[in-house]
Each structure stands twice: as C-alpha cells, then as structure tokens.
N, CA, C and O atoms as a MOPAC input file, in Angstrom:
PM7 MOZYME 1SCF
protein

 N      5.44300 1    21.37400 1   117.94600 1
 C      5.77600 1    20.04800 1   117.47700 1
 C      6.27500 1    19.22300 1   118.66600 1
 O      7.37600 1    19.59100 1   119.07400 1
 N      5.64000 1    18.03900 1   119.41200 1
 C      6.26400 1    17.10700 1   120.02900 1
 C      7.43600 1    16.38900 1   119.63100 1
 O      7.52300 1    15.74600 1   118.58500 1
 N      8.31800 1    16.51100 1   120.47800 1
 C      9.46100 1    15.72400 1   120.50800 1
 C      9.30300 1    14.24900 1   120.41100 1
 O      8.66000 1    13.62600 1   121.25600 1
 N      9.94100 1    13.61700 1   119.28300 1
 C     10.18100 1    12.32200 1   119.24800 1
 C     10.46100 1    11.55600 1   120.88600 1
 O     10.85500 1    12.05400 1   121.94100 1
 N     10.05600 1    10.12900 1   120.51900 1
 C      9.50800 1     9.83400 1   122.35900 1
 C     10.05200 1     8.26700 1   121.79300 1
 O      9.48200 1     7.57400 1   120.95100 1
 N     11.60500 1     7.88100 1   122.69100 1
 C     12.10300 1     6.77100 1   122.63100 1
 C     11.55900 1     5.81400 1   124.30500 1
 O     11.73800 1     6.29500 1   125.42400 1
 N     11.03100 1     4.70300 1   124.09000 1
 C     10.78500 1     4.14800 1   125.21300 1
 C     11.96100 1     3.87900 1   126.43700 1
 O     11.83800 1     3.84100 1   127.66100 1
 N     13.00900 1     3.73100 1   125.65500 1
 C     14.19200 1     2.97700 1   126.50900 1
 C     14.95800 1     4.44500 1   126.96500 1
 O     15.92200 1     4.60400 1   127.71300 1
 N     14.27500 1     5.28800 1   126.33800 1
 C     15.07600 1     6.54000 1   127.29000 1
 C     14.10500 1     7.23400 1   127.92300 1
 O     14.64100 1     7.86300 1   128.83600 1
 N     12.64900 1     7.48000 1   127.88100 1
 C     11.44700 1     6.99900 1   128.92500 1
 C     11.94300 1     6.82600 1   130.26800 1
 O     12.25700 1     7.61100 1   131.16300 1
 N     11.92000 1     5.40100 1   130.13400 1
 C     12.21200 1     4.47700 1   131.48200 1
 C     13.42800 1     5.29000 1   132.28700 1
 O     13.18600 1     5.58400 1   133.45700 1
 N     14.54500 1     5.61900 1   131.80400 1
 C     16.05700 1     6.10000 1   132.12800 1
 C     15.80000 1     7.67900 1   132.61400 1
 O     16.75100 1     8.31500 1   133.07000 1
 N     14.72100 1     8.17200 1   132.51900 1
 C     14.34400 1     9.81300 1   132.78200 1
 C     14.17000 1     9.86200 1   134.37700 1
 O     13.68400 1     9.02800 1   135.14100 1
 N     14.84600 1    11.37700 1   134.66700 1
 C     14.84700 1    11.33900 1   136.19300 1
 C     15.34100 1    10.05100 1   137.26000 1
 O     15.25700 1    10.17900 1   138.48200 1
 N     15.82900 1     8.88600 1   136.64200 1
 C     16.77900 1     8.14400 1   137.38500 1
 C     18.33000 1     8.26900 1   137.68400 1
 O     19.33500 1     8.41000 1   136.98800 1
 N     18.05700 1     8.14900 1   139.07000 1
 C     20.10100 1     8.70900 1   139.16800 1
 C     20.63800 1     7.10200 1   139.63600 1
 O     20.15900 1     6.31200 1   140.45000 1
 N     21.84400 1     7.01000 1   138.73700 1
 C     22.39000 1     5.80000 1   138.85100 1
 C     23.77500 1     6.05600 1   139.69700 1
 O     24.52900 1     7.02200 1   139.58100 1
 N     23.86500 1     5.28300 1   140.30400 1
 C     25.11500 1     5.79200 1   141.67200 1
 C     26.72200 1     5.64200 1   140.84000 1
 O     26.96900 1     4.79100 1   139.98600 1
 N     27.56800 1     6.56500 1   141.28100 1
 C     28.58200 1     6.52700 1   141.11600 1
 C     29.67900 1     6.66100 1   142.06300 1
 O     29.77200 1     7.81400 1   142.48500 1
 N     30.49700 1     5.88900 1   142.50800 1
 C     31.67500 1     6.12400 1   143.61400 1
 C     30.68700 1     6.52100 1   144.68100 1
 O     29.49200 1     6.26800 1   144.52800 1
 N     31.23800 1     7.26500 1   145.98900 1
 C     30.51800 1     7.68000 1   146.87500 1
 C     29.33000 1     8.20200 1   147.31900 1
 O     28.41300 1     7.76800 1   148.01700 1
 N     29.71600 1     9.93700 1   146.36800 1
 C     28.63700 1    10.70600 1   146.42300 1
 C     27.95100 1    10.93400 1   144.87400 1
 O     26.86000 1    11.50100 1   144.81000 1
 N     28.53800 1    10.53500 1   143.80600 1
 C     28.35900 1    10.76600 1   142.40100 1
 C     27.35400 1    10.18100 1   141.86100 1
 O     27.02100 1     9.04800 1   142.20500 1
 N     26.87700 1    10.70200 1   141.15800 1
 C     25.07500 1     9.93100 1   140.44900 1
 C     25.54700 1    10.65100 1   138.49700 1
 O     26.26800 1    11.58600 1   138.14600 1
 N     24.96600 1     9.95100 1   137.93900 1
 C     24.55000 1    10.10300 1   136.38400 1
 C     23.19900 1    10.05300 1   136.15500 1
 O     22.61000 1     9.09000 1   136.64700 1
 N     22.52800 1    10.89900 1   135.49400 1
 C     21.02000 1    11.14200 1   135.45500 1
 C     20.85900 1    11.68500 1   134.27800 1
 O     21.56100 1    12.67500 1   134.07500 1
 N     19.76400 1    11.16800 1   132.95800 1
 C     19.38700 1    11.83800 1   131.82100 1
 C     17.81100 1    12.56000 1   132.08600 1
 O     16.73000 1    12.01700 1   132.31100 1
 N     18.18500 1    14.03300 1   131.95400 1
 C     17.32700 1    14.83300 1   132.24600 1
 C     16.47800 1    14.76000 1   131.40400 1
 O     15.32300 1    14.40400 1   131.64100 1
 N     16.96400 1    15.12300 1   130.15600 1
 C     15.92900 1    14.98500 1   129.17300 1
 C     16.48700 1    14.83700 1   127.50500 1
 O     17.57900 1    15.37600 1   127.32000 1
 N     16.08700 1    14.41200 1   126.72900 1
 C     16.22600 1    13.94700 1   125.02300 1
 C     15.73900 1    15.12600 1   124.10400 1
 O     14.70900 1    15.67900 1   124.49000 1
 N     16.21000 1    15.51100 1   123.16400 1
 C     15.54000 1    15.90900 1   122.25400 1
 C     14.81500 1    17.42500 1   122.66500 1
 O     14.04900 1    17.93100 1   121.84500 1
 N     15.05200 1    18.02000 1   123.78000 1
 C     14.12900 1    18.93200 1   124.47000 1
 C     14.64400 1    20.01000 1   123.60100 1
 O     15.66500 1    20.11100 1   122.92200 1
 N     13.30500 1    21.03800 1   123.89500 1
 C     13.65700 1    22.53200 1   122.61600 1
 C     13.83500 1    23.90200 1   123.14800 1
 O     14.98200 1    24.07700 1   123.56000 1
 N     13.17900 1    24.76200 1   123.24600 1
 C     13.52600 1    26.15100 1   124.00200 1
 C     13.64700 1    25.81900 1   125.53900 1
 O     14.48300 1    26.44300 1   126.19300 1
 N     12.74300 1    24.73600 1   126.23800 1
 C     12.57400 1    25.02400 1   127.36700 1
 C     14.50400 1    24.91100 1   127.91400 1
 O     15.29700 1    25.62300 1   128.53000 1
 N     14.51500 1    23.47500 1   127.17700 1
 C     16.13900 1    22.98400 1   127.29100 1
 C     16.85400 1    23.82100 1   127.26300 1
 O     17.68800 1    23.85400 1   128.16700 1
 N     16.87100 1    24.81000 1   126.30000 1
 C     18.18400 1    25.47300 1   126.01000 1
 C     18.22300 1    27.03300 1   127.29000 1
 O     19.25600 1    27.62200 1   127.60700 1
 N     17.57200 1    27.18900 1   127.52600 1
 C     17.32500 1    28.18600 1   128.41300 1
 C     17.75000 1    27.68500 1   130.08000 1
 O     17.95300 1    28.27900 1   131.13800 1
 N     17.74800 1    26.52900 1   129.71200 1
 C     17.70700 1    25.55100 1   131.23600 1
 C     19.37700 1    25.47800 1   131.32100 1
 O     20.07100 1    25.78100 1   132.29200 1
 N     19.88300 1    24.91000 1   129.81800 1
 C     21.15300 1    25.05000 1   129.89000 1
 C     22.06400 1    26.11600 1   130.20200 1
 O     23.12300 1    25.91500 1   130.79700 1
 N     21.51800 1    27.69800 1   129.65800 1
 C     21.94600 1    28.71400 1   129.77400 1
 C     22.23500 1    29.00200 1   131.10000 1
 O     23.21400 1    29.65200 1   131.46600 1
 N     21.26400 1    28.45000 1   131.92400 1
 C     20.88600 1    29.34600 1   133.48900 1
 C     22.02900 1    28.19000 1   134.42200 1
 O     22.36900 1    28.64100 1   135.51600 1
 N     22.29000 1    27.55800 1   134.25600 1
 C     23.23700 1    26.11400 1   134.87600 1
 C     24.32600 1    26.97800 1   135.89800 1
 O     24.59700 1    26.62900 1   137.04700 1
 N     24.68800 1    27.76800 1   135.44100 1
 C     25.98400 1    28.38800 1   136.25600 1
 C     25.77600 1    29.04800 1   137.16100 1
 O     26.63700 1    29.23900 1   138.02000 1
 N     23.85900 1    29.88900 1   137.24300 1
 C     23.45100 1    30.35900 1   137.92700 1
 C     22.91100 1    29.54100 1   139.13300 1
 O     22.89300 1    29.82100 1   140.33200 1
 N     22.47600 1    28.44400 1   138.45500 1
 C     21.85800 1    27.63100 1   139.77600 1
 C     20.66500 1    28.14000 1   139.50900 1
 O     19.94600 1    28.22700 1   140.50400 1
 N     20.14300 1    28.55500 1   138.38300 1
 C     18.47900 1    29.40000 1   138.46000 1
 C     17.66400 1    28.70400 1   137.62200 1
 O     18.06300 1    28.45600 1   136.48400 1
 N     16.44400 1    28.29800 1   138.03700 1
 C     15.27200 1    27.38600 1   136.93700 1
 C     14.58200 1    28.50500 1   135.99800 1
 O     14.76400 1    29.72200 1   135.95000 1
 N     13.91400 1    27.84400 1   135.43100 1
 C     13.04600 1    28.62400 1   134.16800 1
 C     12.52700 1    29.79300 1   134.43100 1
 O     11.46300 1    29.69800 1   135.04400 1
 N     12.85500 1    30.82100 1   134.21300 1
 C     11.89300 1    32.35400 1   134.56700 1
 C     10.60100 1    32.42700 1   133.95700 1
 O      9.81200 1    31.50100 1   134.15000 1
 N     10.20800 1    33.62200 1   133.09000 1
 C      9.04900 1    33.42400 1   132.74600 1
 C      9.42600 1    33.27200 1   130.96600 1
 O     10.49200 1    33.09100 1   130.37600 1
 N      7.91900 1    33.45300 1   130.45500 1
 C      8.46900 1    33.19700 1   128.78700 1
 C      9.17900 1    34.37600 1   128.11700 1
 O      9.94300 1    34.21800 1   127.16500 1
 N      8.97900 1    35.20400 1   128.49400 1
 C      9.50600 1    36.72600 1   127.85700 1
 C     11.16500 1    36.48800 1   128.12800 1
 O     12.10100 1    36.49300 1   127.32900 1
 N     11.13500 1    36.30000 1   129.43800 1
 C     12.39700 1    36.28800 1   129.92000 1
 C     13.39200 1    34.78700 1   128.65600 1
 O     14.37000 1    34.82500 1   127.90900 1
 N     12.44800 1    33.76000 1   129.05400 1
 C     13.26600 1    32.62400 1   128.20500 1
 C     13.57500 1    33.49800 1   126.62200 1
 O     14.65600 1    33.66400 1   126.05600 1
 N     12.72300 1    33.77600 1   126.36300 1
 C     12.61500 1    34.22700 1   125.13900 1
 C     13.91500 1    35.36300 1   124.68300 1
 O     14.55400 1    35.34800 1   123.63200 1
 N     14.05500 1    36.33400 1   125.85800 1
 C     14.97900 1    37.47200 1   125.28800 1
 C     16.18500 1    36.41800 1   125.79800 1
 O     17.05900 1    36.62000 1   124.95500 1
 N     16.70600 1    35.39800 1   126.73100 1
 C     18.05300 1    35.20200 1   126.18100 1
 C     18.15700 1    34.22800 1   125.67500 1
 O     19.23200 1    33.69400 1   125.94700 1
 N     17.21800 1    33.38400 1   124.68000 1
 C     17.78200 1    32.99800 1   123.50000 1
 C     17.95300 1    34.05000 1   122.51300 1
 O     18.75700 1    33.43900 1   121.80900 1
 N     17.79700 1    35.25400 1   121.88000 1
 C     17.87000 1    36.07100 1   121.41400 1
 C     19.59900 1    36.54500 1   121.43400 1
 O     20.43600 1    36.71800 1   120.54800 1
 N     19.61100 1    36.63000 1   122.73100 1
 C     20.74100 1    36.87000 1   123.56500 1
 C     21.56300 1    35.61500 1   123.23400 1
 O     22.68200 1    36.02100 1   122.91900 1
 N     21.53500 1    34.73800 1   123.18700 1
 C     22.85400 1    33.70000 1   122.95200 1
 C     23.01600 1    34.14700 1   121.50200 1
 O     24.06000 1    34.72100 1   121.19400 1
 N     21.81500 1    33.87600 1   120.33700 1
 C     22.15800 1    34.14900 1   119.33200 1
 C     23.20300 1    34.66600 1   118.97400 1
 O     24.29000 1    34.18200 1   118.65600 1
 N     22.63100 1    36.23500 1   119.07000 1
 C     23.34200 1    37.77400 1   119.02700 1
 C     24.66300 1    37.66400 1   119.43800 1
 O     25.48800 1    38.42400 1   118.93100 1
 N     25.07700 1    36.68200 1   120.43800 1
 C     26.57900 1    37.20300 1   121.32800 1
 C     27.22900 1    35.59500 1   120.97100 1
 O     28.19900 1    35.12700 1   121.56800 1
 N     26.40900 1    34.82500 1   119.78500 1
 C     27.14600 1    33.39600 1   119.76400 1
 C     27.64300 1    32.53500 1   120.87700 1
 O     28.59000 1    31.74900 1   120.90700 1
 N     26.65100 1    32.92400 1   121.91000 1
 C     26.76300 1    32.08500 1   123.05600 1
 C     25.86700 1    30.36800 1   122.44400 1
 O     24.65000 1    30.19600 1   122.37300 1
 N     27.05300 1    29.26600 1   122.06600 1
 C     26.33800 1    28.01500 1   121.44900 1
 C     26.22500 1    26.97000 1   121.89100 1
 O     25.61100 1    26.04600 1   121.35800 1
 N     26.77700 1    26.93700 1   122.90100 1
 C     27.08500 1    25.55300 1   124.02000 1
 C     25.21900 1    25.15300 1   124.80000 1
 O     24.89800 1    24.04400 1   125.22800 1
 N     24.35900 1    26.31300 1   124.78000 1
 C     23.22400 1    25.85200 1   125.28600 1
 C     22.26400 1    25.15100 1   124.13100 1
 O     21.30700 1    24.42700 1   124.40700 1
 N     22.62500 1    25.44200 1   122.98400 1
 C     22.00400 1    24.86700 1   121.68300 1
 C     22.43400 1    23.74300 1   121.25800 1
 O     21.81100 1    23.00000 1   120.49900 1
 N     23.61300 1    23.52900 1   121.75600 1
 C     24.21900 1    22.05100 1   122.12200 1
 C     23.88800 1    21.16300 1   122.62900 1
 O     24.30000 1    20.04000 1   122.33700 1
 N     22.95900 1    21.43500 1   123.63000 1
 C     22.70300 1    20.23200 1   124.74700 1
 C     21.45100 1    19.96800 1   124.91200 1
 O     20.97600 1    19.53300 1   125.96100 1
 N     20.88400 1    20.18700 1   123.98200 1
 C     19.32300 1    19.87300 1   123.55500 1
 C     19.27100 1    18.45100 1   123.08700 1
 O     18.30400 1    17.85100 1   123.55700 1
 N     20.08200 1    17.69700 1   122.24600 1
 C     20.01000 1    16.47800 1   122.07800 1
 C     19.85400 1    15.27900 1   123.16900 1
 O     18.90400 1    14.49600 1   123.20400 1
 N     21.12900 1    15.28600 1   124.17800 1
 C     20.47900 1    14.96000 1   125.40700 1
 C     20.84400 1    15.50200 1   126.28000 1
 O     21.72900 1    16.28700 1   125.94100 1
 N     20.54900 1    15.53500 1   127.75700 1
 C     21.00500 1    16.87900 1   128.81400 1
 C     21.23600 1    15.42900 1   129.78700 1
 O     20.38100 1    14.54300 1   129.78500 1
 N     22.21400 1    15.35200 1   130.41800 1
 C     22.33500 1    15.08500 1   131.61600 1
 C     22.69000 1    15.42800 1   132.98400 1
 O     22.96700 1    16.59300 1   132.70000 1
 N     22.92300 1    15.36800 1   134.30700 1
 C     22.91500 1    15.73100 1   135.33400 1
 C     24.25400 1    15.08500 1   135.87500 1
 O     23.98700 1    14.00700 1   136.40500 1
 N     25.47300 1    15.34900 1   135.91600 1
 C     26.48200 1    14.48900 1   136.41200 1
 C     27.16000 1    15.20100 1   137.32200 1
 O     27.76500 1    16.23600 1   137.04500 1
 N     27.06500 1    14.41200 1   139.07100 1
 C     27.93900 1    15.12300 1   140.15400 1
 C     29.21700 1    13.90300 1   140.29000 1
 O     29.31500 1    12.69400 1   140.49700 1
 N     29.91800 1    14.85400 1   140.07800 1
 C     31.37700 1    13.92900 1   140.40800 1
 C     32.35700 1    14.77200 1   141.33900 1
 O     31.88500 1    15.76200 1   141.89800 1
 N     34.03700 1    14.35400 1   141.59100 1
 C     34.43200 1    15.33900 1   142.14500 1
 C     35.40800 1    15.53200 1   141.35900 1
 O     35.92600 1    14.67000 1   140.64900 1
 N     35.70600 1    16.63800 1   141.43400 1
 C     36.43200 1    17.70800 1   140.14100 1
 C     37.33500 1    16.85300 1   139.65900 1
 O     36.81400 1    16.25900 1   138.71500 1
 N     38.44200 1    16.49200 1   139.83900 1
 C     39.61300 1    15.61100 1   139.81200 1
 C     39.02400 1    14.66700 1   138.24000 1
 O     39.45700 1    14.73800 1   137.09000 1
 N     37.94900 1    13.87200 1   138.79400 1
 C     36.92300 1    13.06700 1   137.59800 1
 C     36.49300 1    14.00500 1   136.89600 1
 O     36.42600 1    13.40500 1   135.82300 1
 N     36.18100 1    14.93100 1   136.69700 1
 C     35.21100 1    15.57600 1   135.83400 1
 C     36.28700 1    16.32400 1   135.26400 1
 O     36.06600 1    16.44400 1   134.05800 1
 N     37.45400 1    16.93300 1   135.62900 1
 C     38.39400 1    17.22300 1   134.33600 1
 C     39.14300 1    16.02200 1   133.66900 1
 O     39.84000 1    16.46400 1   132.75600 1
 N     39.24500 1    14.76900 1   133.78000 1
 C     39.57500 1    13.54600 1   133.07400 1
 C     38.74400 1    13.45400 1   131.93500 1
 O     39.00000 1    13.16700 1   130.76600 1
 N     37.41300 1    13.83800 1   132.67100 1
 C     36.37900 1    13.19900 1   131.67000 1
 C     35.89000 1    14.45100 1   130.43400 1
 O     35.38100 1    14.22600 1   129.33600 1
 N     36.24100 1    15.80000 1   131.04800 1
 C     36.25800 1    16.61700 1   130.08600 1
 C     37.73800 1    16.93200 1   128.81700 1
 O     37.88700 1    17.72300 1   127.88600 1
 N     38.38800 1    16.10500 1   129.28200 1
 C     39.60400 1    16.24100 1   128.38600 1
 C     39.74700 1    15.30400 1   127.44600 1
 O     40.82300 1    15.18200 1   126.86000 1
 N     38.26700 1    14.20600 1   127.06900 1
 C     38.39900 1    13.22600 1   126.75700 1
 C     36.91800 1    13.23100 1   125.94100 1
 O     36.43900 1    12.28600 1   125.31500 1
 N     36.31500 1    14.62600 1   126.14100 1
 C     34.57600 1    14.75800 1   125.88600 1
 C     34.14900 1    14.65100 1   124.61700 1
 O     35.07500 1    14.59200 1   123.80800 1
 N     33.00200 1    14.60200 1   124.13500 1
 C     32.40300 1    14.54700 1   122.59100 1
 C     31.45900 1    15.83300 1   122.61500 1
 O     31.21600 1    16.47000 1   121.59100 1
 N     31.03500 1    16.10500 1   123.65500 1
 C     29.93200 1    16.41000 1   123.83000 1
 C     30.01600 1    18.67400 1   124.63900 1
 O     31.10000 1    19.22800 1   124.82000 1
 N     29.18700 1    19.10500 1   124.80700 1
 C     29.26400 1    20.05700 1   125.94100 1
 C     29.13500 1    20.32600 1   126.87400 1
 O     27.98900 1    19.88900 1   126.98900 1
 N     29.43100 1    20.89500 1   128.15900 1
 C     28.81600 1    21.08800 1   129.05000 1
 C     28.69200 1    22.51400 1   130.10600 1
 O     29.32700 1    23.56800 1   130.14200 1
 N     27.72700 1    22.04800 1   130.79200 1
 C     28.11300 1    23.59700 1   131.45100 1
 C     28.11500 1    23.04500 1   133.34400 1
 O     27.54300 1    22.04200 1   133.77000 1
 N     28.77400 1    23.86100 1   134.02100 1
 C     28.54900 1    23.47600 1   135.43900 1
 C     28.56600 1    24.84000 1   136.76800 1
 O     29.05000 1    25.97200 1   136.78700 1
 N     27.85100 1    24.10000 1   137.67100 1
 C     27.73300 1    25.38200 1   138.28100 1
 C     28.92900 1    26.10200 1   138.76200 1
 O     29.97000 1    25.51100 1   139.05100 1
 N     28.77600 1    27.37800 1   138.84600 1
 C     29.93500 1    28.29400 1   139.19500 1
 C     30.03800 1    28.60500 1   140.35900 1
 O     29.15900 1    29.27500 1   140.90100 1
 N     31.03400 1    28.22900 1   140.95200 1
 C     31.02100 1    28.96200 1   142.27700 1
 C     31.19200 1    30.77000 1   142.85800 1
 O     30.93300 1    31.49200 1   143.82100 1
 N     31.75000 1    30.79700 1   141.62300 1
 C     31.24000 1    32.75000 1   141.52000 1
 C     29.91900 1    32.86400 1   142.16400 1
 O     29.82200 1    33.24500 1   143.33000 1
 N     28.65600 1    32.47000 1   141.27300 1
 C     27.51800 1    33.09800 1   141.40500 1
 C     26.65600 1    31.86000 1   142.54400 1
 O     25.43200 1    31.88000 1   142.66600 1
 N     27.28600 1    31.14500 1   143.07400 1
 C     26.76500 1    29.94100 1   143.98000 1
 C     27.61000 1    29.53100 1   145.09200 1
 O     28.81800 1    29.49000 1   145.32500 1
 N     26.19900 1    29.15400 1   145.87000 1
 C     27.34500 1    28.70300 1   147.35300 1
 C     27.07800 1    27.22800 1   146.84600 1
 O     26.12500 1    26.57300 1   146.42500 1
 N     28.25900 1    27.07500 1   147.07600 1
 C     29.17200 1    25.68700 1   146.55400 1
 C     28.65200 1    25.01300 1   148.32600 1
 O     28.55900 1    25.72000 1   149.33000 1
 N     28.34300 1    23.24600 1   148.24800 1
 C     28.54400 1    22.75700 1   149.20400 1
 C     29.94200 1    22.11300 1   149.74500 1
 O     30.74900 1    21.65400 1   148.93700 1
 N     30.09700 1    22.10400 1   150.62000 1
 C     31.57200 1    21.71300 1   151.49800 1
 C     31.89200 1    20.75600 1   151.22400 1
 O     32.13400 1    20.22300 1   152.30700 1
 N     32.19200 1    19.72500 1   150.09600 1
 C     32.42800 1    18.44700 1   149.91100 1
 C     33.92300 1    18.51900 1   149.28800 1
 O     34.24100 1    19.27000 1   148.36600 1
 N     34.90500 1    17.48500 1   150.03800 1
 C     36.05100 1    17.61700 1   149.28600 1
 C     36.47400 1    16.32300 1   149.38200 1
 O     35.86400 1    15.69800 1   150.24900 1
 N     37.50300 1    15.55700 1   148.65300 1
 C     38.75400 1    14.25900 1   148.80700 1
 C     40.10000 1    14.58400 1   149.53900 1
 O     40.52900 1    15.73100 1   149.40800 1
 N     40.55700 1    14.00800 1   150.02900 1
 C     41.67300 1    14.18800 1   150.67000 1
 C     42.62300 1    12.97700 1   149.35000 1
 O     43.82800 1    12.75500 1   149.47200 1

C-alpha cells in the first residue's frame, strides 16, 4: 500500500533548514512503514538498512521485547543536530519520540560550546 503523499511536505523532504551555528532541522520522511521503523531502530548505531530478513527479524524483535519508540516515529521522522544543552530543553518539553546517536557504539565528532 502507498503511503499517502502531501505536496507541502514533498517540497520540505531532504531539506535542511539552518539553525544557530552548526544546527539544521530536516523532515526525513511522513507516514513511512517497515522501512522507517527499522531505520529508527538502527539510529544509535549509526547503521542504515541491512537486508530484508535482517529488517524483518528486528521488528519481530521490538515486538517481542516491547521495544516502541521505533513504531513511534513512523508518522514523521526528522533529522535534528543541535548541541546537547538545546536538545535536553527541547526534550523536557517533547510530544513526540526520539532516538539519538550513542556515543557508546559511535565515534562522536569533536564539536563542543564553551
């Protein structure tokens, strides 16, 4: 089944709109279905889409272990780099879910505020 297809969020896809210095806001995608939620899952890893088997066993896997935050963000997904300081304001204040990369499983780039 194709996903419902709004024009005015069309146009807004893959555009990053600037924020403060280094910060951008970007809507990845609307309405998206397995590919999304698998995309969401992998976020902490820093890892893109594997193959279908693979997508396939960890949605299975969120199910099973009530992992729900990636089934969440299928409505719309966005891309937001800020620096931490902003992004816990804005998560203490959220509607919505999110996930972000981990520096556990990622080399983090050297960017900081004084």
């Amino acid at each position: 089944m194709p996903r419902p297809s709004v024009e005015a969020a069309d146009a807004l896809l893959e555009q990053s709109l600037p924020v403060l210095d280094r910060g951008f806001v970007r809507l990845v995608d609307y309405m998206g279905g397995d590919a999304r939620i698998v995309q969401s899952a992998r976020v902490s890893y820093g890892e893109g889409t594997k193959t279908y088997r693979q997508d396939r066993g960890l949605i299975h896997y969120l199910l099973r272990n009530w992992h729900t935050s990636p089934f969440e963000q299928v409505v719309l997904t966005f891309h937001v780099k800020m620096p931490i300081f902003v992004a816990r304001q804005w998560i203490r204040h959220r509607t919505a879910r999110l996930n972000e990369i981990s520096g556990r499983y990622s080399v983090m780039k050297d960017e900081f505020y004084l």
